[in-house]
VEXNU-398710 format. One record per residue (C-alpha): x, y, z; residue number from 1. Coordinates in Angstrom, 1 decimal. Example, Ala and Ser with C-alpha at 12.3 -4.5 7.8 and 13.67 -1.06 7.14 Angstrom:
VEXNU-398710
<atom u="12.3" v="-4.5" w="7.8" num="1"/>
<atom u="13.7" v="-1.1" w="7.1" num="2"/>
//
This chain:
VEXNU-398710
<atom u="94.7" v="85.7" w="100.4" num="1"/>
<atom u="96.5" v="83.2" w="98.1" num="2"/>
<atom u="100.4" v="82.5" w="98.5" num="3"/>
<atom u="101.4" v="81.6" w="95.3" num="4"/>
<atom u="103.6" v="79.4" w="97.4" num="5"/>
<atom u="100.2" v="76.7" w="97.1" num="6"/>
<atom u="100.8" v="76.3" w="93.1" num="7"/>
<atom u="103.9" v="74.5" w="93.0" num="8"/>
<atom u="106.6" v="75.5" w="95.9" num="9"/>
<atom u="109.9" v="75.9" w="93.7" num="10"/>
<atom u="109.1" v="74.0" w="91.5" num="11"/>
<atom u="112.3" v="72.7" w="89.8" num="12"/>
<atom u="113.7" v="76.5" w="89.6" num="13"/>
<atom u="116.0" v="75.3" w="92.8" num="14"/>
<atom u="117.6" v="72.0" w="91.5" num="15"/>
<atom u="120.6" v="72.3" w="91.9" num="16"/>
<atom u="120.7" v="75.2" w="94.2" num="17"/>
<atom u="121.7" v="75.4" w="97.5" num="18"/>
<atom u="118.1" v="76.1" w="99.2" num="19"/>
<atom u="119.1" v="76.9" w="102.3" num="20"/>
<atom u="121.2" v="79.5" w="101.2" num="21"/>
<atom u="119.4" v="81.0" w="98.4" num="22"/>
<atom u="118.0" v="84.6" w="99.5" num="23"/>
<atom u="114.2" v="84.8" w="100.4" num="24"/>
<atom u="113.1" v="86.4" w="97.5" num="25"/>
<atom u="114.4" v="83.2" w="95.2" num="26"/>
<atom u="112.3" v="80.6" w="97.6" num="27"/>
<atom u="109.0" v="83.1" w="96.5" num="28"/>
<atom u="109.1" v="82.4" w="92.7" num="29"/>
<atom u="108.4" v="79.2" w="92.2" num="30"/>
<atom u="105.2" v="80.3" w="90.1" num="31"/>
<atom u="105.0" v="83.5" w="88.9" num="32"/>
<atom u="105.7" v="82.2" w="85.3" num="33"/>
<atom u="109.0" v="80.2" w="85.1" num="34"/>
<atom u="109.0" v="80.7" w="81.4" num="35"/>
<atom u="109.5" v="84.3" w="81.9" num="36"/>
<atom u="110.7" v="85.3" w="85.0" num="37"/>
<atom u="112.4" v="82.5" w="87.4" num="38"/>
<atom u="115.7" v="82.1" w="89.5" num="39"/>
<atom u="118.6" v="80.4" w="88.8" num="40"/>
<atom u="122.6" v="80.4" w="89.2" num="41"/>
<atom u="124.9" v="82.0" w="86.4" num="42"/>
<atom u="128.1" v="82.4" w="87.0" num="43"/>
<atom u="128.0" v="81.4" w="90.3" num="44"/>
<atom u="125.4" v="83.9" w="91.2" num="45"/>
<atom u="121.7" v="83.7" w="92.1" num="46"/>
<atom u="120.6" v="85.7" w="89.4" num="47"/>
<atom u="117.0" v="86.6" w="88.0" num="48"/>
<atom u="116.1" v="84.9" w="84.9" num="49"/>
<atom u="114.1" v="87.4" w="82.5" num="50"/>
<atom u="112.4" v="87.0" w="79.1" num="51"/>
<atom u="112.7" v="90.0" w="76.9" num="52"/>
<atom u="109.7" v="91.6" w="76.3" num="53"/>
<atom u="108.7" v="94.0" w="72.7" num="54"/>
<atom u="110.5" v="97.5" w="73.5" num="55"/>
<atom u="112.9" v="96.2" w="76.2" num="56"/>
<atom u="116.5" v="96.7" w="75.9" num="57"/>
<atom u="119.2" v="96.8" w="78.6" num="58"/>
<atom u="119.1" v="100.2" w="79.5" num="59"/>
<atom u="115.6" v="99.6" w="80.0" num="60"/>
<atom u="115.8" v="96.3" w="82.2" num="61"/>
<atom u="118.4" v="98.1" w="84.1" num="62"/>
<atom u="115.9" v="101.0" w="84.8" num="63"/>
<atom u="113.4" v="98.6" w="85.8" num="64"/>
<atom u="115.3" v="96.3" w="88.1" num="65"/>
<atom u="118.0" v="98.2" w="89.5" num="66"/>
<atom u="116.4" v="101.5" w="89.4" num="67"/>
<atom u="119.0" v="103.4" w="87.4" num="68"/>
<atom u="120.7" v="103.3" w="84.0" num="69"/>
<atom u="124.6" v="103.1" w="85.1" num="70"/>
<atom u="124.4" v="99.4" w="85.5" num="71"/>
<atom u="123.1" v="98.9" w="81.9" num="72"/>
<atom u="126.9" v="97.9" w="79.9" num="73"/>
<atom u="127.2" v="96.1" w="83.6" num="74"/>
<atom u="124.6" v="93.9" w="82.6" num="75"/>
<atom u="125.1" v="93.8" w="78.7" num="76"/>
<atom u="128.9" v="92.2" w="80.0" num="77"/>
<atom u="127.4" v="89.4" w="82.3" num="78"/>
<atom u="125.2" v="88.6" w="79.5" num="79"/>
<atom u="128.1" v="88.2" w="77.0" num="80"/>
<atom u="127.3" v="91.6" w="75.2" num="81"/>
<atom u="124.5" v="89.1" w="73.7" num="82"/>
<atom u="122.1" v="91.5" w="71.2" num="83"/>
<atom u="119.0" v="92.2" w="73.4" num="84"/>
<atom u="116.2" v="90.2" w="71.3" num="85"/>
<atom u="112.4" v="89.6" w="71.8" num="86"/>
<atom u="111.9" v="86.6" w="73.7" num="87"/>
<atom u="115.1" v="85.8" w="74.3" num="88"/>
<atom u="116.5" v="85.4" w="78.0" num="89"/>
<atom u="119.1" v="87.3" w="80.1" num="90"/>
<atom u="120.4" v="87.6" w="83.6" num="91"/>
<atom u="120.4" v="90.3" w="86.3" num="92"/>
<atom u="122.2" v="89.6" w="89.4" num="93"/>
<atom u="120.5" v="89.3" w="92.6" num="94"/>
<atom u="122.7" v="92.5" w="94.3" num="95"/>
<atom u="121.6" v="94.6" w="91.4" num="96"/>
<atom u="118.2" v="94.3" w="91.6" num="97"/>
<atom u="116.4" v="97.0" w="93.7" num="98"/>
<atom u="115.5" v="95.8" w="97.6" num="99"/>
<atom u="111.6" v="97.4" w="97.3" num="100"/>
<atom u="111.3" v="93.8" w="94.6" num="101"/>
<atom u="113.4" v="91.5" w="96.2" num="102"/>
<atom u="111.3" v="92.2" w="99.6" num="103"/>
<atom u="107.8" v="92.4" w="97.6" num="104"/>
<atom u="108.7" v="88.9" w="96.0" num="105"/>
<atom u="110.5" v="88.2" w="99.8" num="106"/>
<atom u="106.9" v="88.5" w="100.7" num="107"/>
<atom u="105.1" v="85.3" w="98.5" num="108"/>
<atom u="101.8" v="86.6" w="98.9" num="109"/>
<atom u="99.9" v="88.2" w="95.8" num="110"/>
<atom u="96.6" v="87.9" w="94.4" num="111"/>
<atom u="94.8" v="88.1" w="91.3" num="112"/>
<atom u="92.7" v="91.7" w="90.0" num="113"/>
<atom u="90.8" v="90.9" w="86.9" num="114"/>
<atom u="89.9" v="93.5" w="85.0" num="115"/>
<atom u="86.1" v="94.6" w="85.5" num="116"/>
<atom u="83.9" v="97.6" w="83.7" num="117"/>
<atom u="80.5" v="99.1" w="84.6" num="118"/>
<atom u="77.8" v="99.8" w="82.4" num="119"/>
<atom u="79.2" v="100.1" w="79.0" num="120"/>
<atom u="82.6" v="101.6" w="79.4" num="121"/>
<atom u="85.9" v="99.9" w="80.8" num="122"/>
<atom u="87.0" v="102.7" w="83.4" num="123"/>
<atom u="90.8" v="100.8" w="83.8" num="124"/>
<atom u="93.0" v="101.2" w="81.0" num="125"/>
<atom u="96.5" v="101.3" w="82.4" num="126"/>
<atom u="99.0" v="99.9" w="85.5" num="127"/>
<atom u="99.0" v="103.7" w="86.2" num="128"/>
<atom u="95.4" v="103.4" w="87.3" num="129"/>
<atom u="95.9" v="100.0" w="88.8" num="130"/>
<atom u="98.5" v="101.6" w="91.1" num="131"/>
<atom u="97.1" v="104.9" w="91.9" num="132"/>
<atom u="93.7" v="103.1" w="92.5" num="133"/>
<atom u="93.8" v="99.8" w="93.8" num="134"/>
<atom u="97.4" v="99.6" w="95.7" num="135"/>
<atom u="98.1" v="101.7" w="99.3" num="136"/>
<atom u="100.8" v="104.1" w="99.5" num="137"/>
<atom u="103.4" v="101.2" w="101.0" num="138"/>
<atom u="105.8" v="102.2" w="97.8" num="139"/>
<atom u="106.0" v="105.3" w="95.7" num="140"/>
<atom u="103.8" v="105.3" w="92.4" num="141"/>
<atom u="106.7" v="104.9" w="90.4" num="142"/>
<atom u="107.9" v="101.8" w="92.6" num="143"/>
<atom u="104.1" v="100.5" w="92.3" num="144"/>
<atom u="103.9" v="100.6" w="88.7" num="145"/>
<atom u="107.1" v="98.5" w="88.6" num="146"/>
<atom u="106.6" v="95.5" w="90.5" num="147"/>
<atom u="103.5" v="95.4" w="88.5" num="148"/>
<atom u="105.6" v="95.2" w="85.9" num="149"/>
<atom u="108.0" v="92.5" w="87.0" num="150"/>
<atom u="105.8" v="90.2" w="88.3" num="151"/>
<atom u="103.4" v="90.7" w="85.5" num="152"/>
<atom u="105.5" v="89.4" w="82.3" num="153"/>
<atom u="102.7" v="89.8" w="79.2" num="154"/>
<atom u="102.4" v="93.4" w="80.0" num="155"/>
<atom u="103.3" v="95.9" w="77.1" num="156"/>
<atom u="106.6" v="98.3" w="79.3" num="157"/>
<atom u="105.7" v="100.6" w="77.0" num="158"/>
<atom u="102.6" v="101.5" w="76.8" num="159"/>
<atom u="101.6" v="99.7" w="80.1" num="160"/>
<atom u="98.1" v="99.5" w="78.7" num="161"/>
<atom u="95.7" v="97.0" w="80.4" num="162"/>
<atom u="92.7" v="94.9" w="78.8" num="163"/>
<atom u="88.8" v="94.4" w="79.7" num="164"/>
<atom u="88.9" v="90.5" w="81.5" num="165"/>
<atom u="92.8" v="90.9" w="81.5" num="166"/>
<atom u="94.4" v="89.2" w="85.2" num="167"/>
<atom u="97.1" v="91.4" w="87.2" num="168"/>
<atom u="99.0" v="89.8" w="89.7" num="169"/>
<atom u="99.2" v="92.1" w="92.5" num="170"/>
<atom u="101.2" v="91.7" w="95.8" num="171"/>
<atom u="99.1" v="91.7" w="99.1" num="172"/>
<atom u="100.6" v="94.2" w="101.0" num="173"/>
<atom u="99.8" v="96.6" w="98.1" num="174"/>
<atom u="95.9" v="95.8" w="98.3" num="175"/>
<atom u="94.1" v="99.2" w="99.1" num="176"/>
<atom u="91.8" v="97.6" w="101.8" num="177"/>
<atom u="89.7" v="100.7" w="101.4" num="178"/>
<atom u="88.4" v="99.7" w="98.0" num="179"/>
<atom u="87.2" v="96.6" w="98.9" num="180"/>
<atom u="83.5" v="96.6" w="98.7" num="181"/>
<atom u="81.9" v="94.9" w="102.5" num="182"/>
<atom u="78.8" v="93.4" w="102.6" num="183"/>
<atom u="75.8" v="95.8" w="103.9" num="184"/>
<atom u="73.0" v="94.8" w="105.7" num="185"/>
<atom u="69.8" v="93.9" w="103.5" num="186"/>
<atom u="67.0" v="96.0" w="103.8" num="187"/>
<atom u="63.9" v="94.8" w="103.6" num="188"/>
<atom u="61.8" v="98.0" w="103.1" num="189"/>
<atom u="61.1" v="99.5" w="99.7" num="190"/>
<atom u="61.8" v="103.3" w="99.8" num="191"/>
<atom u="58.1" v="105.1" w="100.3" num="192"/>
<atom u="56.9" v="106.7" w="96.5" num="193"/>
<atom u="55.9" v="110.8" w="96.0" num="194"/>
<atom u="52.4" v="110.3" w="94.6" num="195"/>
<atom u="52.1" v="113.8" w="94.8" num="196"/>
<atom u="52.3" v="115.4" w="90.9" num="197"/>
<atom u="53.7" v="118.8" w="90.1" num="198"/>
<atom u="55.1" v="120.6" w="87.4" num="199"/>
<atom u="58.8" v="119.2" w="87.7" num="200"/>
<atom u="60.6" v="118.3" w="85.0" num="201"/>
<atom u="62.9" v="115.9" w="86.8" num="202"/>
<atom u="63.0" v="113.2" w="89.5" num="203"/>
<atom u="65.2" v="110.8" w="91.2" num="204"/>
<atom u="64.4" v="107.5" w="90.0" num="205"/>
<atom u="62.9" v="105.8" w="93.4" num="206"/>
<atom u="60.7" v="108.7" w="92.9" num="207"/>
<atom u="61.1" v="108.7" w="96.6" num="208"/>
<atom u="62.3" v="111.7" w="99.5" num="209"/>
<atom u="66.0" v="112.3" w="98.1" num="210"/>
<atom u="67.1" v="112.2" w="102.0" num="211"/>
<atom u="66.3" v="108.6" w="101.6" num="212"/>
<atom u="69.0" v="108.3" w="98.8" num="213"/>
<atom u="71.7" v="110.3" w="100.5" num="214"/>
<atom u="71.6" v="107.9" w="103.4" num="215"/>
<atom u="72.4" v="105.3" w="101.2" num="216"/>
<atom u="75.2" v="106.2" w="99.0" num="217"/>
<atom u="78.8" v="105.2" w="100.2" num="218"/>
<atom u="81.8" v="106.5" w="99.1" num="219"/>
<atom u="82.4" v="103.4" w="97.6" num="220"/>
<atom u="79.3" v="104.0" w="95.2" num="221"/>
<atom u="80.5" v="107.4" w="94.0" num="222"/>
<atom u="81.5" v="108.0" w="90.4" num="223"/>
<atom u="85.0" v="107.4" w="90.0" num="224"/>
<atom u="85.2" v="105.2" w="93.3" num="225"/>
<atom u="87.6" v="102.2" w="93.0" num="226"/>
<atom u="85.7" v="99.1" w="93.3" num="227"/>
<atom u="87.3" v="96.0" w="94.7" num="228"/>
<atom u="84.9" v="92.9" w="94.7" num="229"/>
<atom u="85.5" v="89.3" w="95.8" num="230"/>
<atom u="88.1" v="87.8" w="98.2" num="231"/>
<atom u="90.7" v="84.9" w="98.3" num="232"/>
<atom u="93.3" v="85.6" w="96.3" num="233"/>
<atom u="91.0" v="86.7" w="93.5" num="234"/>
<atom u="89.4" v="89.9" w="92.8" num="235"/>
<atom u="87.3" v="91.8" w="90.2" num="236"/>
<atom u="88.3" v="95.5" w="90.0" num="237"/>
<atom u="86.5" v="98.5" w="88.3" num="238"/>
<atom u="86.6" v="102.2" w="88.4" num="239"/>
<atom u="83.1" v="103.6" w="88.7" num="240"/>
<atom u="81.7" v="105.2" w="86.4" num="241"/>
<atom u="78.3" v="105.3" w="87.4" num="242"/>
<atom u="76.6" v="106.4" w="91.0" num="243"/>
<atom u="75.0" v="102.9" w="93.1" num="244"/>
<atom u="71.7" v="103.3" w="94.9" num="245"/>
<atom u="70.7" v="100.9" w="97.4" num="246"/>
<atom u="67.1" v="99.6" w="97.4" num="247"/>
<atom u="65.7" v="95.9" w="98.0" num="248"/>
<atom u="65.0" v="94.1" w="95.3" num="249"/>
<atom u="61.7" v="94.6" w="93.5" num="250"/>
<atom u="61.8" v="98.1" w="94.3" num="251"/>
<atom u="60.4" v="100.3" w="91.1" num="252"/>
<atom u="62.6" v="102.1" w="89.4" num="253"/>
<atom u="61.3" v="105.5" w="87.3" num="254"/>
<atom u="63.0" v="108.1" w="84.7" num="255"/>
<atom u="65.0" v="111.3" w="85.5" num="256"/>
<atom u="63.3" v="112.8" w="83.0" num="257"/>
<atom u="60.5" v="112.1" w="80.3" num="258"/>
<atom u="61.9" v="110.9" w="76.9" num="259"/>
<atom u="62.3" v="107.5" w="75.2" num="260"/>
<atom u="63.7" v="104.1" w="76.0" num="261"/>
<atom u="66.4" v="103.7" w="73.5" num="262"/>
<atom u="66.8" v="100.1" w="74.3" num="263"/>
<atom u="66.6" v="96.8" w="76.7" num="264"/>
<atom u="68.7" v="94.3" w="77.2" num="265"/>
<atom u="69.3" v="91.0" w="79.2" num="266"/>
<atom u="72.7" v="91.3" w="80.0" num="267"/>
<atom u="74.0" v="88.8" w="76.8" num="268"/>
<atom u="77.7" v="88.5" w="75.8" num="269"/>
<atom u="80.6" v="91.0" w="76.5" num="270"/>
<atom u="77.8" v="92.8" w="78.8" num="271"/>
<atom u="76.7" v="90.6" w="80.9" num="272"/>
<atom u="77.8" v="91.8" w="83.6" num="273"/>
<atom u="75.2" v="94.1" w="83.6" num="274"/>
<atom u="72.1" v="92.0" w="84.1" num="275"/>
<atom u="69.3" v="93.3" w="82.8" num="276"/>
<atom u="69.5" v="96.5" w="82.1" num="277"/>
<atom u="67.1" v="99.9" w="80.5" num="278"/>
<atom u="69.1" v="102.7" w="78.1" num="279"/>
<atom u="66.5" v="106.0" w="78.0" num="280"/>
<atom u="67.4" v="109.7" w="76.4" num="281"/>
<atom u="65.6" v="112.4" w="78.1" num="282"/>
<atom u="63.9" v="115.3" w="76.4" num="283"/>
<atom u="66.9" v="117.3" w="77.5" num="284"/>
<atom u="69.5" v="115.1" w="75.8" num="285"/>
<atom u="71.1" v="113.4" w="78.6" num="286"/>
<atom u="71.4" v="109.2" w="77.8" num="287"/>
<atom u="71.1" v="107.3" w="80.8" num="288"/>
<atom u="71.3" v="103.6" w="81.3" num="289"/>
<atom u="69.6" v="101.4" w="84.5" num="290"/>
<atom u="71.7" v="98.1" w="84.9" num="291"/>
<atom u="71.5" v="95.0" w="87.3" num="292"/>
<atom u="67.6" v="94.5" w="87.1" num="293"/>
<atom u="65.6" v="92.2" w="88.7" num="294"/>
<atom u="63.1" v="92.7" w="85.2" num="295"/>
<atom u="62.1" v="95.6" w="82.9" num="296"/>
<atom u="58.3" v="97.0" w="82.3" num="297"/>
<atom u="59.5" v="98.5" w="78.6" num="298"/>
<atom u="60.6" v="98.0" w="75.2" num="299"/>
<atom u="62.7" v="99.9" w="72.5" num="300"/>
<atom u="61.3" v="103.1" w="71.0" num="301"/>
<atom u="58.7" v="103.4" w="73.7" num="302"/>
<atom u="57.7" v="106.8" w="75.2" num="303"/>
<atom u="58.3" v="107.6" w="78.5" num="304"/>
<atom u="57.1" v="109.9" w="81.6" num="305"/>
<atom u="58.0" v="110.6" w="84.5" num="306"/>
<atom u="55.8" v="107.9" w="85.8" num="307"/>
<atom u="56.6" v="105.4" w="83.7" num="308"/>
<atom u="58.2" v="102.0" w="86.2" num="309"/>
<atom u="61.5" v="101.1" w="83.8" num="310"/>
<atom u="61.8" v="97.9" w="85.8" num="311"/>
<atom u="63.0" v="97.3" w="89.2" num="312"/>
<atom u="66.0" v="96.9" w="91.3" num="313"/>
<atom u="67.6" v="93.1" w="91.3" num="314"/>
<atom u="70.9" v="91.3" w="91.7" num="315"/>
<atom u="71.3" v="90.3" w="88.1" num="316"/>
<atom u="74.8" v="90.4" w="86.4" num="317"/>
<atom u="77.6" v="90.9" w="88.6" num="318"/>
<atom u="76.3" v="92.8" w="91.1" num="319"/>
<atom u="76.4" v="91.0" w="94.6" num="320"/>
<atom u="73.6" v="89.0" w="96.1" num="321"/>
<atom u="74.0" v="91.1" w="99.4" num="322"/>
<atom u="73.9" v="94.5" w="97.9" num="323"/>
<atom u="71.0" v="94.9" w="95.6" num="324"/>
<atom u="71.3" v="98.6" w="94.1" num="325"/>
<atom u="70.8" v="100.1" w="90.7" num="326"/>
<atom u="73.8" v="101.5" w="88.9" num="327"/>
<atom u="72.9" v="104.8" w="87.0" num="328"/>
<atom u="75.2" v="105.9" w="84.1" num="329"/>
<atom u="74.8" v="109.1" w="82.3" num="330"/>
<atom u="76.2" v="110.6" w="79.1" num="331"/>
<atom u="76.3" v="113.9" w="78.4" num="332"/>
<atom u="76.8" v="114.7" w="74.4" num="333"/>
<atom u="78.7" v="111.4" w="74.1" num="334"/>
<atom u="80.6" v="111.9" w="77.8" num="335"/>
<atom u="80.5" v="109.9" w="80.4" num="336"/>
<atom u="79.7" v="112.4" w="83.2" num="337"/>
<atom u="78.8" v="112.0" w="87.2" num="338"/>
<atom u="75.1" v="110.9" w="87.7" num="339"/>
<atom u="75.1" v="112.7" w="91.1" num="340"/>
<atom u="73.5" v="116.5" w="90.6" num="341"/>
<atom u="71.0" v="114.5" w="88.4" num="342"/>
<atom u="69.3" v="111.9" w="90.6" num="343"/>
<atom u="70.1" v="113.0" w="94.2" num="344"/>
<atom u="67.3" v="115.7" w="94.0" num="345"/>
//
């Protein structure tokens, strides 16, 4: 993973400062944004150098850093009782900031999450779900949440709200290695198609024995599974809102249900991460979407059965070269609901 250590060690935050005696967590932030948050002496102190942020005050900043309120006039008095103002910068002594940041920042390890979505809805809308989803159980979820905060300077304290694309520096010893998605061994065979017609109104859509799809799904491609992709300091996160199933490329890919193809699409724009993808509504009301094609056999408007081939399973948009699937989304009245009782049958 990537030590932020590689983009500029120290900088010039330590001219003029003893380095050998400045405590370990000072050596570690030589790039985590020296306009906002750096190190420096005050007062003959190693101090942390903040930039106020909209909503922040000193009780707030004391909160955050120090874990409690009492040092808040504390504070406000080695500042100069300066009014707390947007933008502006102030001071908080290294031996009042709480040990579970100085030893995360101690550590000079993080990586980057940016934030991902699947199908068409961004799952991730807060740190909360960044640190109950993607970050282990080293620190409580309170302590989580704020060393997201301090390392992560153009994040709202407020609201906390995070952004579709948006880039969260996250320490690596927080990483849930559980998330991360390994690659799976390619297969090479297509899953074997029912022929066999009957009066069902719905299918799986390999149109294949459903024992075959069970084998296949992971935890990992569950709705509401955390998805970490990529590697090396940088990763792409999502929570899943959809259901994965595993099939080599090529294989054909059929409706739940009969209804009508409600539109196509090559994966353009904000959405390409989808690749080529299918949106049908069954005759039962349920809107369900087929993304990361390899191609599509039909158009908008067109009527569909339950042998009707949509298209078939690819690689295309951001799913990975080693794990060709298609991810299912359904809506239910307008909800995003779990695909699961509707294609595993």
């Amino acid at each position: 993973m990537a030590e932020l250590s590689r983009r500029g060690f120290l900088g010039s935050i330590l001219a003029g400062i003893g380095a050998a005696l400045a405590p370990r967590w000072v050596l570690a932030l030589g790039s985590l944004d020296p306009k906002k948050l750096k190190a420096e002496q005050y007062k003959n102190q190693y101090c942390l150098r903040i930039t106020a942020r909209n909503g922040e005050s000193y009780a707030s900043i004391s909160r955050l850093y120090t874990g409690s309120e009492r040092y808040t006039q504390t504070i406000q008095n080695f500042n100069d009782n300066r009014p707390f103002k947007l933008n502006d910068y102030y001071y908080i002594p290294y031996g009042y900031i709480k040990k579970s940041i100085t030893d995360i920042l101690s550590e000079n390890k993080f990586s980057v999450f940016e934030i991902d979505e699947q199908g068409d809805e961004q799952g991730i809308k807060t740190l909360f779900d960044i640190a109950t989803n993607f970050l282990n159980n080293k620190l409580g979820i309170n302590e989580r949440i704020e060393i997201l905060l301090v390392i992560n300077t153009d994040i709202n304290p407020l609201n906390k709200i995070v952004y579709l694309e948006q880039q969260i520096l996250v320490p690596d010893s927080l990483v849930k290695q559980e998330a991360i998605e390994r690659p799976l061994t390619a297969e090479t065979r297509q899953p074997a198609i029912r022929t066999t017609q009957t009066k069902r109104l719905r299918q799986n859509p390999f149109r294949t024995d459903v024992d075959y799809i069970k084998r296949k799904i992971r935890q990992i491609d569950r709705f509401g599974a955390p998805r970490i992709r990529g590697g090396r300091g940088r990763y792409f996160v999502t929570k899943h809102i959809g259901i994965d199933l595993a099939a080599p490329i090529g294989t054909p890919l059929y409706p739940i249900e009969a209804g009508n193809v409600i539109a196509v699409s090559n994966g353009g724009g904000r959405f390409w991460r989808n690749g080529k993808s299918v949106k049908y509504k069954t005759n039962s009301g349920l809107e369900v979407m087929y993304i990361h094609l390899s191609s599509y056999n039909v158009k908008a408007g067109q009527k569909i059965n339950l042998g009707t081939i949509l298209g078939r399973v690819g690689i295309t948009g951001n799913a990975s070269a080693n794990n060709p699937h298609v991810h299912v989304q359904i809506r239910l009245r307008g909800r995003v609901v779990d695909p699961y009782p509707y294609v595993v049958i």
